[in-house]
N, CA, C and O of each residue as an XYZ file, in Angstrom:
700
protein
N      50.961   -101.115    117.507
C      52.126   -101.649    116.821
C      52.674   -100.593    115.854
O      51.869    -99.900    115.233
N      54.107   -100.414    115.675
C      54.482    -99.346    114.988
C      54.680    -99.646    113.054
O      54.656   -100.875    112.993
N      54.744    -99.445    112.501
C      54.451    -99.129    111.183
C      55.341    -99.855    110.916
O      56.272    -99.783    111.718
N      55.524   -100.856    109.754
C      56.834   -101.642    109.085
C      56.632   -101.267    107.662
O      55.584   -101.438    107.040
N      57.961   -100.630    107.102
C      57.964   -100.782    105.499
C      58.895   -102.175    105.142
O      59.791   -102.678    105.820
N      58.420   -102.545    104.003
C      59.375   -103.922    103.176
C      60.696   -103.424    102.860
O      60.849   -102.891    101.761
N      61.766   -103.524    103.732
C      63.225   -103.578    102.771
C      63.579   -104.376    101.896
O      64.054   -105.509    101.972
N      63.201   -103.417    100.646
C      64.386   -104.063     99.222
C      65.833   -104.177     99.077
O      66.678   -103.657     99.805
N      66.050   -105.010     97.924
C      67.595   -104.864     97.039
C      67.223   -103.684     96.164
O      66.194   -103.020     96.032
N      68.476   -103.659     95.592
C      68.323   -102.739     93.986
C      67.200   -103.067     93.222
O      66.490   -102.243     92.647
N      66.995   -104.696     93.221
C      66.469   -104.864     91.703
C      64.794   -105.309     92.867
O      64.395   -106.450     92.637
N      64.276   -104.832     93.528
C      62.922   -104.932     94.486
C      62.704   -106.284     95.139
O      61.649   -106.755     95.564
N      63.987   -106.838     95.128
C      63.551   -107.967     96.069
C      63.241   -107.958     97.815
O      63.895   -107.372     98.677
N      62.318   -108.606     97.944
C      62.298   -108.188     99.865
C      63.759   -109.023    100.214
O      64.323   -109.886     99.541
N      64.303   -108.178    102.067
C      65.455   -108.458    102.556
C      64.798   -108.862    103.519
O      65.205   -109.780    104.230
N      63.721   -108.278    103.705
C      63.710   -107.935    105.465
C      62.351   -106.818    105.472
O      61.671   -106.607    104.467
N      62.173   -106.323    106.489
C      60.851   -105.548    107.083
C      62.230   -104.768    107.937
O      63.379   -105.188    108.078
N      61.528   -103.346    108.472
C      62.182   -102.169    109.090
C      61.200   -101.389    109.678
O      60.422   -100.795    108.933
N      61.098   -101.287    110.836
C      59.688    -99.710    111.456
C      60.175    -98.606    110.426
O      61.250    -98.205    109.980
N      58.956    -98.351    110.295
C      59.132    -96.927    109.430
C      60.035    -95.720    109.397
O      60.743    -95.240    108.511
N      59.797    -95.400    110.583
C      60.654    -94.280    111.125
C      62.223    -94.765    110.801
O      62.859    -94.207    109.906
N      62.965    -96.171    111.838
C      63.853    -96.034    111.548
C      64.812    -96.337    110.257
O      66.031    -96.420    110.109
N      63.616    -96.468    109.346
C      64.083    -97.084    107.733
C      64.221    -95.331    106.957
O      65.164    -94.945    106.266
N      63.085    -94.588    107.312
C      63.726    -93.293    107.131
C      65.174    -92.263    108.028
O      65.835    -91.301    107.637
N      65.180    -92.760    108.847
C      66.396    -92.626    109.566
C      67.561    -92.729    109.121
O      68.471    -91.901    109.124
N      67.502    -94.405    108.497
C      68.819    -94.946    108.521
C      68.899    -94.818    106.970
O      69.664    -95.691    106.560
N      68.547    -94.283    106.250
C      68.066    -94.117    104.892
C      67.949    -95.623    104.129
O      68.234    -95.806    102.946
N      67.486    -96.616    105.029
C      67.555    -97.480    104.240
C      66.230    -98.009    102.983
O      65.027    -97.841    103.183
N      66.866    -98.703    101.625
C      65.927    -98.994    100.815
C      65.050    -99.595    100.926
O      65.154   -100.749    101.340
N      63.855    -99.056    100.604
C      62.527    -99.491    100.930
C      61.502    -99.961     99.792
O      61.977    -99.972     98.656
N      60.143   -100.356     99.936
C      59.296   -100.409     99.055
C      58.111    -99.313     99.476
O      57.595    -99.150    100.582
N      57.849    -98.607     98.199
C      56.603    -97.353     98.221
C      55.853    -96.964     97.043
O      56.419    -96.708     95.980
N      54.519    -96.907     97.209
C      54.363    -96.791     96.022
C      53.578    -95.245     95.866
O      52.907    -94.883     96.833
N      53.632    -94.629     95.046
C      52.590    -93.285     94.436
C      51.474    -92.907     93.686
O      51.818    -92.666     92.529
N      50.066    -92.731     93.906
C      49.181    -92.695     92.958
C      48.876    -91.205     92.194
O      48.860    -90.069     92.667
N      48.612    -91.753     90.645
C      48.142    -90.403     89.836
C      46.675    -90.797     90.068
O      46.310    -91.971     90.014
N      45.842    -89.764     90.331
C      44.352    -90.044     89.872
C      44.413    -88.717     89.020
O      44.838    -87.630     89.413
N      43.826    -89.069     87.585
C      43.310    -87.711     86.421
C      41.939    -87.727     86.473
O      41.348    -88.770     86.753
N      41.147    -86.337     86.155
C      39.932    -86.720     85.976
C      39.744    -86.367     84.710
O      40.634    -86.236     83.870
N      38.366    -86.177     84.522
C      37.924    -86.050     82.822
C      38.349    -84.953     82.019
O      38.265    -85.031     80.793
N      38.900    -83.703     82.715
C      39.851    -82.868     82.090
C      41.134    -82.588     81.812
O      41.704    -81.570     81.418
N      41.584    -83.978     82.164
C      43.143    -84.236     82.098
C      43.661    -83.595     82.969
O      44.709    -83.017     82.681
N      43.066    -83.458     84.459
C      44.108    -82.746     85.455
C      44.549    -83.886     86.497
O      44.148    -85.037     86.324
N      45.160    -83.642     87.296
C      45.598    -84.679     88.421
C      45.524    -83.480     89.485
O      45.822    -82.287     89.533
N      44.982    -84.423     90.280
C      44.814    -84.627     91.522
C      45.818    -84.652     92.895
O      46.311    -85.648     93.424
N      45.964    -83.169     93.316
C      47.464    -83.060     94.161
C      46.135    -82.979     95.702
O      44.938    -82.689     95.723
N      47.199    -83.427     96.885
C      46.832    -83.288     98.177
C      48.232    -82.191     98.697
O      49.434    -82.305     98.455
N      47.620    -81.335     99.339
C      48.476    -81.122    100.668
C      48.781    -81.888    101.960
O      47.935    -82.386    102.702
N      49.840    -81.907    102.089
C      49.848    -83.175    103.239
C      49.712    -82.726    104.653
O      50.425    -81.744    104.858
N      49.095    -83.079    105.608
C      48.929    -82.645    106.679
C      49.938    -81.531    107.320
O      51.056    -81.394    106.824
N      49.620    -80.926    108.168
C      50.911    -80.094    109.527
C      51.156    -81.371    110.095
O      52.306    -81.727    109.838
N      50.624    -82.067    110.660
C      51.131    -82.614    111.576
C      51.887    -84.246    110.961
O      52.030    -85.301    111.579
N      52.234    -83.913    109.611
C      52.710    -85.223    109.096
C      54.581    -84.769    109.372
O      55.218    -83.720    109.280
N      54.899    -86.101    109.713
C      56.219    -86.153    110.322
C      57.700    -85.886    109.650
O      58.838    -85.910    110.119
N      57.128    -85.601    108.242
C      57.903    -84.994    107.323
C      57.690    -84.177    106.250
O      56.597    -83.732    106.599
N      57.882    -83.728    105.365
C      57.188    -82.760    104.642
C      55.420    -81.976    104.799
O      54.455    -81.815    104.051
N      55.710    -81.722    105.971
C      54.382    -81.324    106.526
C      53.806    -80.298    105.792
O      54.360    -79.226    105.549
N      52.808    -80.592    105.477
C      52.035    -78.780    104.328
C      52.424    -78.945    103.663
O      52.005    -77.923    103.120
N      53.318    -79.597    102.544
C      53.965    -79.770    101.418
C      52.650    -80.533     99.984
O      51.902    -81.495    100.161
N      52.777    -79.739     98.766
C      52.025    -80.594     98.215
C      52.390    -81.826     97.437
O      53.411    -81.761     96.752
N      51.510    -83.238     97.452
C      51.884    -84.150     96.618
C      51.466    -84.573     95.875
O      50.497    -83.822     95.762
N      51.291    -85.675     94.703
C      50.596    -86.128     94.018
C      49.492    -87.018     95.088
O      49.715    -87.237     96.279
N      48.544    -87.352     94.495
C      47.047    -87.465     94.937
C      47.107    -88.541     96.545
O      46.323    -88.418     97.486
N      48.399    -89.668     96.446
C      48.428    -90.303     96.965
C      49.546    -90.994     97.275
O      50.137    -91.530     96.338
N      50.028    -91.123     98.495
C      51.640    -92.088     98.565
C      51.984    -92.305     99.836
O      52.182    -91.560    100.795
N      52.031    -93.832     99.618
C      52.375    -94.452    100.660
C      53.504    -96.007    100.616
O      54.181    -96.476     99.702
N      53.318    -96.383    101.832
C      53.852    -97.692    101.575
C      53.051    -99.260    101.958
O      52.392    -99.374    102.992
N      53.171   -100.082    101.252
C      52.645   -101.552    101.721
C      53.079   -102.205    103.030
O      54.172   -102.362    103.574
N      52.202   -102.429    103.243
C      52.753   -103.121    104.471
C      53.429   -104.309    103.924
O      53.489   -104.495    102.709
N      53.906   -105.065    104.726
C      54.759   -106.581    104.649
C      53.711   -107.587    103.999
O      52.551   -107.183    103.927
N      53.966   -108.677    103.587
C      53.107   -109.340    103.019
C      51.680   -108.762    102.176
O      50.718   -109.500    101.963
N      51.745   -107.122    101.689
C      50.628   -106.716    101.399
C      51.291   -106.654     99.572
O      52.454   -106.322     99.343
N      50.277   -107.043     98.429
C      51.023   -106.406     97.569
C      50.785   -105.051     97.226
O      50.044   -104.256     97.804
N      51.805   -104.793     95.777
C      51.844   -103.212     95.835
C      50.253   -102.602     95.271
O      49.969   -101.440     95.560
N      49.440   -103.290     94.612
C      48.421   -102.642     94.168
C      46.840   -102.472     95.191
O      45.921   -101.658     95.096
N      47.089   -103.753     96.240
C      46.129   -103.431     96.963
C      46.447   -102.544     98.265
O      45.692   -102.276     99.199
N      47.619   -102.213     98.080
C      48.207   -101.593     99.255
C      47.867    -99.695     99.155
O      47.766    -98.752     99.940
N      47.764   -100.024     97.190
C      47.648    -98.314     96.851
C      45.901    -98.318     97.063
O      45.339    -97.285     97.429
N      45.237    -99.407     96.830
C      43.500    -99.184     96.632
C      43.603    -98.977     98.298
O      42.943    -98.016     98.693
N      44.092    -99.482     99.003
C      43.920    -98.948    100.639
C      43.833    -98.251    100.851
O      42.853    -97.601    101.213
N      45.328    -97.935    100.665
C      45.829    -96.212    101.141
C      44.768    -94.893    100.506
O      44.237    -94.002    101.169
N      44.664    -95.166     98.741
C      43.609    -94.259     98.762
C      42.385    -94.134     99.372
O      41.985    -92.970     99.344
N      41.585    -94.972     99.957
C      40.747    -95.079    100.318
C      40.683    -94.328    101.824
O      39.733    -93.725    102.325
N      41.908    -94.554    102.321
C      42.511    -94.140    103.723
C      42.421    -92.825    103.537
O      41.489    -92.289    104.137
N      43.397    -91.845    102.610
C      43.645    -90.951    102.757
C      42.645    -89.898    102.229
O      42.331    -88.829    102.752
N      42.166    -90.511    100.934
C      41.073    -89.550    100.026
C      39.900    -89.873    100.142
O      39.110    -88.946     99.962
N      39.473    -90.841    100.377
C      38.383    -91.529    100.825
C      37.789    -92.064     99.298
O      36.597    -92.067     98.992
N      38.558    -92.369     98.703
C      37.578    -92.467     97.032
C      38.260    -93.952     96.590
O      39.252    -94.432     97.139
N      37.438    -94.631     95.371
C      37.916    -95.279     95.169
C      38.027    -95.344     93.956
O      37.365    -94.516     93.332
N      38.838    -96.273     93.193
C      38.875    -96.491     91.750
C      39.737    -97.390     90.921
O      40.759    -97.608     91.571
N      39.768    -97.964     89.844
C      40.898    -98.601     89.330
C      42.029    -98.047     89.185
O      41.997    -96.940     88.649
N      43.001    -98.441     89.478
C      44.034    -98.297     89.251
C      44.698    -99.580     88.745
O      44.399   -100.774     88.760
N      46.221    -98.491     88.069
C      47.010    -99.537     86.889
C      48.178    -99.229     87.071
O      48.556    -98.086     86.814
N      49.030   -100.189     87.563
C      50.631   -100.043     87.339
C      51.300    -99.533     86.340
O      51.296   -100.180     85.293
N      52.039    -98.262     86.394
C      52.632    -97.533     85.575
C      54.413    -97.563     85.289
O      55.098    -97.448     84.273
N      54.667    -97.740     86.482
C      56.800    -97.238     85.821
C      57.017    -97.183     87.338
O      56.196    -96.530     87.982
N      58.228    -97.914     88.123
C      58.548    -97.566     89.232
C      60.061    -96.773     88.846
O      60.416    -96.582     87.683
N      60.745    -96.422     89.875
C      61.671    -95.551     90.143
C      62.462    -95.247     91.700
O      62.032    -94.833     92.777
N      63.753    -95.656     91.244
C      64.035    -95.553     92.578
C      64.918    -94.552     92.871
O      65.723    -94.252     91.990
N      64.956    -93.736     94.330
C      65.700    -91.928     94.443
C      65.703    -92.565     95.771
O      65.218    -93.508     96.396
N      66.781    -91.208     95.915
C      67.352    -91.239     97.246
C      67.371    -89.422     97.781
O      67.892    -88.462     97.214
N      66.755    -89.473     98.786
C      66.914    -87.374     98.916
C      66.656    -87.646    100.754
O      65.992    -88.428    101.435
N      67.660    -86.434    101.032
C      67.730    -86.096    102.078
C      66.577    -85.335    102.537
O      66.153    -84.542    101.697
N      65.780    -85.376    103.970
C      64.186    -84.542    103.890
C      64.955    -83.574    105.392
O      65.945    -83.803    106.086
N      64.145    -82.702    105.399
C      64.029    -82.302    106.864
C      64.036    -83.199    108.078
O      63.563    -84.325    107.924
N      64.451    -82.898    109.128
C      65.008    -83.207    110.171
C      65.641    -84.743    110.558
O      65.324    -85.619    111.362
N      66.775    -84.571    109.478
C      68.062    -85.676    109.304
C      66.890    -87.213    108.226
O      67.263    -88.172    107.551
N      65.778    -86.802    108.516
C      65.461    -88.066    107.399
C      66.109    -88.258    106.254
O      67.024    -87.606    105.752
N      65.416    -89.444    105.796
C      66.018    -89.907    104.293
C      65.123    -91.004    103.498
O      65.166    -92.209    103.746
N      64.379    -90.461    102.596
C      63.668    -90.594    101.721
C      65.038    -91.897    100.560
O      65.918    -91.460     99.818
N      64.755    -93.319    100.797
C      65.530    -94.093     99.619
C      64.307    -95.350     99.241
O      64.013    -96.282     99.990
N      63.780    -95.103     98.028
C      62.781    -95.818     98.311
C      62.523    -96.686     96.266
O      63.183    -96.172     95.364
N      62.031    -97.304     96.093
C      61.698    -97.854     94.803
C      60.567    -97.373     95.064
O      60.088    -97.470     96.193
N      59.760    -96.592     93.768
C      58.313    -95.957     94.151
C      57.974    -96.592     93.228
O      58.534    -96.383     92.153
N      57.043    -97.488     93.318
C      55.919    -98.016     92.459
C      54.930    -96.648     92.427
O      54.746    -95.835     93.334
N      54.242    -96.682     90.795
C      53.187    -95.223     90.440
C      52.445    -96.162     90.111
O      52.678    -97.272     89.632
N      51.508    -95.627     90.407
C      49.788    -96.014     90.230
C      49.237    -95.089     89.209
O      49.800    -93.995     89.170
N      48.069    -95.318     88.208
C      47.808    -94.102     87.405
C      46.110    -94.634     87.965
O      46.023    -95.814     88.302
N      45.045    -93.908     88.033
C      43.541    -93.943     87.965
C      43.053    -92.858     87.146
O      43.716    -91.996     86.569
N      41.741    -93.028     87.177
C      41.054    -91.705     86.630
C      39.569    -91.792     87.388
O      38.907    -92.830     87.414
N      39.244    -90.808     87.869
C      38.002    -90.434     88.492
C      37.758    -88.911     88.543
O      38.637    -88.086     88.791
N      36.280    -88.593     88.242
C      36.383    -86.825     88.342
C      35.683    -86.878     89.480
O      35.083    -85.803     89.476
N      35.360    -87.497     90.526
C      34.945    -87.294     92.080
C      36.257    -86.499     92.754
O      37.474    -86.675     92.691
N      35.488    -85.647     93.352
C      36.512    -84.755     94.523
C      36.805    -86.019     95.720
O      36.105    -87.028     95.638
N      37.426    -85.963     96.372
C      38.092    -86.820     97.528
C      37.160    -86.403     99.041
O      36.811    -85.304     99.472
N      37.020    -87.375     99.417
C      37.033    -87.087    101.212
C      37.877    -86.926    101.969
O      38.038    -87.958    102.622
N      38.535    -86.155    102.251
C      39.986    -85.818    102.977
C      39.409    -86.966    104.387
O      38.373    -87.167    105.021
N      41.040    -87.573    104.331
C      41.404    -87.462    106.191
C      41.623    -86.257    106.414
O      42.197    -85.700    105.478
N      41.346    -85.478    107.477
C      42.556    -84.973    107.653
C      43.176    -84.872    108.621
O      43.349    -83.766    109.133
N      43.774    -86.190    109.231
C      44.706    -86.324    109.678
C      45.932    -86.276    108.974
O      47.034    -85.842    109.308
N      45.380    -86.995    107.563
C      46.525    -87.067    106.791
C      46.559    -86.171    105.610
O      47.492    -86.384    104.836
N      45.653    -85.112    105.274
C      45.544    -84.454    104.129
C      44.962    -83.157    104.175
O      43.737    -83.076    104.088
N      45.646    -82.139    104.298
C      44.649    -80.655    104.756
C      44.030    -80.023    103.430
O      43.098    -79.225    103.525
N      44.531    -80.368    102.254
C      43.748    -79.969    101.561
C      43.570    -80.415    100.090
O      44.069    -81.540    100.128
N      43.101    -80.185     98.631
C      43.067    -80.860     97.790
C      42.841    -79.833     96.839
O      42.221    -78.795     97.069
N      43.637    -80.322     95.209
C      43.106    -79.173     94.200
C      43.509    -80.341     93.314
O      44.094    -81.384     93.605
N      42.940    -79.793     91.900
C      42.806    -80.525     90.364
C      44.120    -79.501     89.534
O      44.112    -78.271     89.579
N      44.938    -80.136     88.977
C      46.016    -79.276     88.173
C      46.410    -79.586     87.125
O      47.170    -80.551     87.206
N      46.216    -79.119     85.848
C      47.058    -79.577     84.498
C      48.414    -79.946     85.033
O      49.099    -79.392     85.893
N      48.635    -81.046     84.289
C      50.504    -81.219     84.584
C      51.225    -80.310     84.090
O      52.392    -80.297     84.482
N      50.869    -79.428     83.248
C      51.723    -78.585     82.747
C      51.511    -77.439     83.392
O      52.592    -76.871     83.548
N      50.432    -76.704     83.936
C      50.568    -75.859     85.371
C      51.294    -76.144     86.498
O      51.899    -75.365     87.235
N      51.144    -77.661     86.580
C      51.894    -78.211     87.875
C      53.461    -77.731     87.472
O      54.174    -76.861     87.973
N      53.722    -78.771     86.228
C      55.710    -78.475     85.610
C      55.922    -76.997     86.599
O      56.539    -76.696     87.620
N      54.957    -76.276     85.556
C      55.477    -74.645     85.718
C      55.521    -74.247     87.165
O      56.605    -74.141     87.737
N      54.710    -74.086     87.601
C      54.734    -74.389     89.336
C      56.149    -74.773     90.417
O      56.882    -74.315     91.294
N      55.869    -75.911     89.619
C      57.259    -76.512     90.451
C      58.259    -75.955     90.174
O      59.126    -76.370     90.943
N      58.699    -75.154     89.426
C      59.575    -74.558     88.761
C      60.161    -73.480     89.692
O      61.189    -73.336     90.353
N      58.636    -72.546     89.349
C      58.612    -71.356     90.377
C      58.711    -71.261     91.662
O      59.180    -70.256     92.195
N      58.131    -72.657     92.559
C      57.592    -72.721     93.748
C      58.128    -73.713     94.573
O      57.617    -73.967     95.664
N      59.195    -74.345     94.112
C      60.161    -75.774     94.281
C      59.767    -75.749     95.799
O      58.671    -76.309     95.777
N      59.973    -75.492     96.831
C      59.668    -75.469     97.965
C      58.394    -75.550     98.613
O      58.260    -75.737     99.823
N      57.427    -75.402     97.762
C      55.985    -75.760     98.382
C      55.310    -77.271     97.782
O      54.122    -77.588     97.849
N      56.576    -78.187     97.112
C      56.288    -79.496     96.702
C      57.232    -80.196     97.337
O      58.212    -79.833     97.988
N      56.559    -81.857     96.900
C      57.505    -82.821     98.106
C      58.099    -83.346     97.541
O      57.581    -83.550     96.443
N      59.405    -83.922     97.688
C      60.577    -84.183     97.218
C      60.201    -85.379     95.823
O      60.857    -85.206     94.795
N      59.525    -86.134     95.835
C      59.120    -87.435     95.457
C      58.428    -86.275     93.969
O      58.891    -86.097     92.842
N      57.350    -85.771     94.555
C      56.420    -85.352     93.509
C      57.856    -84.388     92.380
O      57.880    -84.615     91.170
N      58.609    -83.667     92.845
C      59.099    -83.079     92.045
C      60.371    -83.921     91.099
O      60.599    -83.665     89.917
N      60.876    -84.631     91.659
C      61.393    -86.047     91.049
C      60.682    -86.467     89.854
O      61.219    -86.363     88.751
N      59.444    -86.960     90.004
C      58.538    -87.701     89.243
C      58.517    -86.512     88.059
O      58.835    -86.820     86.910
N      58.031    -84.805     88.474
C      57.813    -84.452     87.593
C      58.848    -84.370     86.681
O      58.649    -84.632     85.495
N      60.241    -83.939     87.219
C      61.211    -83.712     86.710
C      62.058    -85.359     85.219
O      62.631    -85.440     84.133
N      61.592    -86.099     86.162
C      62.136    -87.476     85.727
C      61.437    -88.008     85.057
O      62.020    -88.736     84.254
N      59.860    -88.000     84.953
C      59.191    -89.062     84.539
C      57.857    -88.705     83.887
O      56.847    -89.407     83.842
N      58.118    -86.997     83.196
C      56.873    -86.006     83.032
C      56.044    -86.986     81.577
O      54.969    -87.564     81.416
N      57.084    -86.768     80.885
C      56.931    -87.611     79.800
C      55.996    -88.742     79.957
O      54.920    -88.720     79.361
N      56.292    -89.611     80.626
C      55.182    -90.861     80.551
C      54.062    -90.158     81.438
O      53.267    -90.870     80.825
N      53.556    -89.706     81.978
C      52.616    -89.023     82.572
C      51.790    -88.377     81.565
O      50.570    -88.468     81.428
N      52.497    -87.815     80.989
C      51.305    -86.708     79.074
C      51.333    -87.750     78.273
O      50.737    -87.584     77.209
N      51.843    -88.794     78.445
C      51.502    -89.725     77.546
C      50.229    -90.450     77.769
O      49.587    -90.950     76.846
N      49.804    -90.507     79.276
C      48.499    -91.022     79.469
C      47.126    -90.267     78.316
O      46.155    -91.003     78.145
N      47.102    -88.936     77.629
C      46.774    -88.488     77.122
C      47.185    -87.558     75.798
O      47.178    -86.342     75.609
N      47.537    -88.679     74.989
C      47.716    -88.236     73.568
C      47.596    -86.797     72.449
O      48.351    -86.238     71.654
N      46.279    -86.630     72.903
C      45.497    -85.303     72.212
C      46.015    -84.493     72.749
O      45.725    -83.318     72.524
């Protein structure tokens, strides 16, 4: 069976369900959510995303991101997915959603309300890797700078977030 994301309104109400693919196609609005995992040195947790992922392939992202299925909600949908992709588990806590719209490689379209997840664990991950070729730990403020320099080796979403939403992110850590 092929993949369904939840189509939203503006304000996240469900419309309807859409196959994945053609909801990135048709750029239509969706539900998705993104996880931070930090560990005990205040870094987060970026994945590289597979070659063989169907859009931003090799691109790096924050630790985790996906979408709920239909009738799934948004928080057990992120304890899944991490589990799916990193193989780890942990609490997580609803942080700030956000909704963007960006054009991706080959005619896609990224329009989505991203629910963020925040965790903390200093366990390294078990890669899929189907879905994840590789993994590193990064100050956010190495990351900022990074993205700066390197805009093209991050994924559209992650550089959004940093750009848009850095602020509540260093706020998880005061000191």
């Amino acid at each position: 069976m092929l993949e369904q994301v939840i189509l939203v309104d503006s304000d996240d109400c469900e419309i309807g369900v859409m196959e994945k693919n053609e909801a990135h196609q048709s750029g239509a609005l969706h539900r998705a959510f993104s996880i931070f995992i930090f560990n005990d040195k205040q870094q987060l947790l970026l994945q590289q995303r597979s070659l063989s992922k169907y859009h931003s392939p090799g691109l790096w992202a924050n630790t985790c991101c996906s979408h709920p299925h239909p009738n799934e909600p948004n928080h057990l949908a992120a304890k899944r997915r991490l589990m799916e992709e990193m193989g780890m588990v942990c609490d997580l806590s609803s942080s700030f959603s956000f909704t963007y719209k960006a054009k991706m490689e080959n005619e896609l379209i990224e329009h989505e309300i991203d629910h963020v997840f925040i965790g903390f664990s200093s366990n390294n991950p078990i890669l899929n890797k189907d879905e994840v070729a590789d993994y590193q730990w990064i100050s956010l403020l190495e990351l900022k700078e990074n993205i700066e320099v390197n805009p093209s080796q991050y994924t559209v979403w992650l550089k959004i977030i940093m750009r848009q939403h850095y602020d509540k992110l260093i706020q998880l850590f005061p000191c």
